[in-house]
N, C-alpha and C positions, 0 to 999 in steps of 0.2 A: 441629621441623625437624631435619633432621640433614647432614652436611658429610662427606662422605670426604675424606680428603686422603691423596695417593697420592705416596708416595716414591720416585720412578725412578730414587735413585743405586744407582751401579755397586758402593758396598760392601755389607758386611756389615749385617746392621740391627743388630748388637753395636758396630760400630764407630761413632761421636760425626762427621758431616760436617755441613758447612756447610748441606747442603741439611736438613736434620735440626732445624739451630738455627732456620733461618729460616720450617718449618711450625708449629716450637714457639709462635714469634709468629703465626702466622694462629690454630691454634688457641688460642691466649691471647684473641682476638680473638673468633671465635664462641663462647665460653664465656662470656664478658661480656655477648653479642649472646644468652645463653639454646639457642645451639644444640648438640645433641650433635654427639660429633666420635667419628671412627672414623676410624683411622691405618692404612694399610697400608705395610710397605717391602717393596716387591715384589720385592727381589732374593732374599729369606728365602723366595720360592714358586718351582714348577716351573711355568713356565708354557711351553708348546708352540707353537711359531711357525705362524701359517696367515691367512688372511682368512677368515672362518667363524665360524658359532656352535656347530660341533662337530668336534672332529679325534678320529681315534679315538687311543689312549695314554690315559693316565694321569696326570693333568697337576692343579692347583689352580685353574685358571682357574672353574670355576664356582662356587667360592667367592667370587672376586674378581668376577665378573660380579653374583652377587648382591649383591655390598655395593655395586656401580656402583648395579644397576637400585632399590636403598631409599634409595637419596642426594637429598635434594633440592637439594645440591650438590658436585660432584666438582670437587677442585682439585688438580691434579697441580702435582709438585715436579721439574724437574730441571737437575743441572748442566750445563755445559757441557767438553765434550771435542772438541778439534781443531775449535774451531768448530759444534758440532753438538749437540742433543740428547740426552741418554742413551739409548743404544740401546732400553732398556728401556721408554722414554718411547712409542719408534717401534711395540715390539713389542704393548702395551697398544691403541694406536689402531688397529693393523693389527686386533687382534683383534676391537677394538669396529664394525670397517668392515662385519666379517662379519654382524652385527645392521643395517646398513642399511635394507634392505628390509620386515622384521617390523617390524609391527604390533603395539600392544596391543589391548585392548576396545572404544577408541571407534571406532579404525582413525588413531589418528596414529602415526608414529613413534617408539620404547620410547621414546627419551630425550627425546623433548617433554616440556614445564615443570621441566627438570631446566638446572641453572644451572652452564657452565663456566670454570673460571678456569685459572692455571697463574702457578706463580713459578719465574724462573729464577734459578740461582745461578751468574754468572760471574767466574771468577779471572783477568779480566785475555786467553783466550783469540779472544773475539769471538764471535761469531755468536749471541750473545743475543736480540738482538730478532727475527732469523730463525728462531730454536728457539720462542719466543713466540706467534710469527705463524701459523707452520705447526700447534702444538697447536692453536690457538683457533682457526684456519678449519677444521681437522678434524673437531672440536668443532662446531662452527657447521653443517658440513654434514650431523652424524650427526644434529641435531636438538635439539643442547644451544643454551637460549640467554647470546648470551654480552652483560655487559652493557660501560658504556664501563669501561673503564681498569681492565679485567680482567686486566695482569697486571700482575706487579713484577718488576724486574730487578735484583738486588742483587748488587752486584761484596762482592769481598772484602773483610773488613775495614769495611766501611761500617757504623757502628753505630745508622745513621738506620731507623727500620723505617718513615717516613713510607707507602711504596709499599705494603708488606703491609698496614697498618692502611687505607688506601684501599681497596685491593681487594677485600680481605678483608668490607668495609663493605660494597665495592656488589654480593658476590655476596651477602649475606646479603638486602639491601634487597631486592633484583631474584625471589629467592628468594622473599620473602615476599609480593610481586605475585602472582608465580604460583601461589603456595598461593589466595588469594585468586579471583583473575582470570586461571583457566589458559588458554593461546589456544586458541582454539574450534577446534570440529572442522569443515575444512573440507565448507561445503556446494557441491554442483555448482550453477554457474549455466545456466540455458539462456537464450539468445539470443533 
């Protein structure tokens, strides 16, 4: 199995933040659990604003899109500013909205049996569990499933990783169902 975790803070990926420490701990977590892990800090890529699975420019996103579409789970990281999600959190989901509609081979949706989490890292500004909320029904509607107590919200300073090590657990467990037991491809009923 393997794990993306995707880092949507607003620095540099040379620079050391909070959000950075605390995917250190998830993947600490799927390494123990046997899963590979693959790290992206998205702010280090060009990535082009649209709803779509193709804008014309010159951009990195389908490098990023394929490290999405090989994950058998994506766990996005971001802070909180002025109450909100990292913009780059917003710009990722826009992108992934653009794949709605497509299909894969059986004819479900790309991200069927792909598992979504999200940790937020807030200093104190608020709007954590509404940054939370809004990833994971995103998620939820693109066709990731998301399992319970799929995120963690870690204020600053808190050296408890209780939440991450939970999450981090039930996305792997949830994960390995679906390797198992992927949800079936709907059949049409007739009447």
């Amino acid at each position: 199995m393997k794990a993306l975790l995707l880092n949507c803070s607003l620095e540099k990926g040379c620079q050391e933040t909070e959000t950075e420490n605390l995917l250190d701990q998830a993947a600490a977590v799927f390494q123990q659990e046997k899963v590979d892990v693959e790290r992206i800090h998205l702010r280090d890529f060009q990535i082009t604003f649209g709803i779509t699975s193709s804008l014309d420019g010159d951009d990195d996103w389908p490098f990023i899109f394929e490290s999405i579409r090989k994950a058998d789970i994506v766990l996005f990281a971001t802070p909180i500013a002025l109450g909100e999600q990292s913009s780059i959190a917003t710009l990722i989901i826009e992108r992934l909205q653009g794949y709605y509609d497509m299909k894969d081979k059986k004819g479900q949706q790309l991200f069927y049996n792909k598992v979504g989490g999200v940790i937020v890292s807030d200093h104190g500004d608020g709007g954590s569990r509404s940054a939370a909320q809004s990833i994971l029904y995103s998620l939820g509607m693109l066709g990731f499933t998301i399992p319970p107590q799929s995120s963690a919200i870690c204020t600053e300073g808190d050296p408890s990783n209780e939440q991450i090590v939970q999450t981090s657990t039930n996305l792997v467990n949830l994960a390995e169902i679906l390797n198992f037991h992927p949800i079936p491809v709907l059949r049409r009923r007739t009447l």
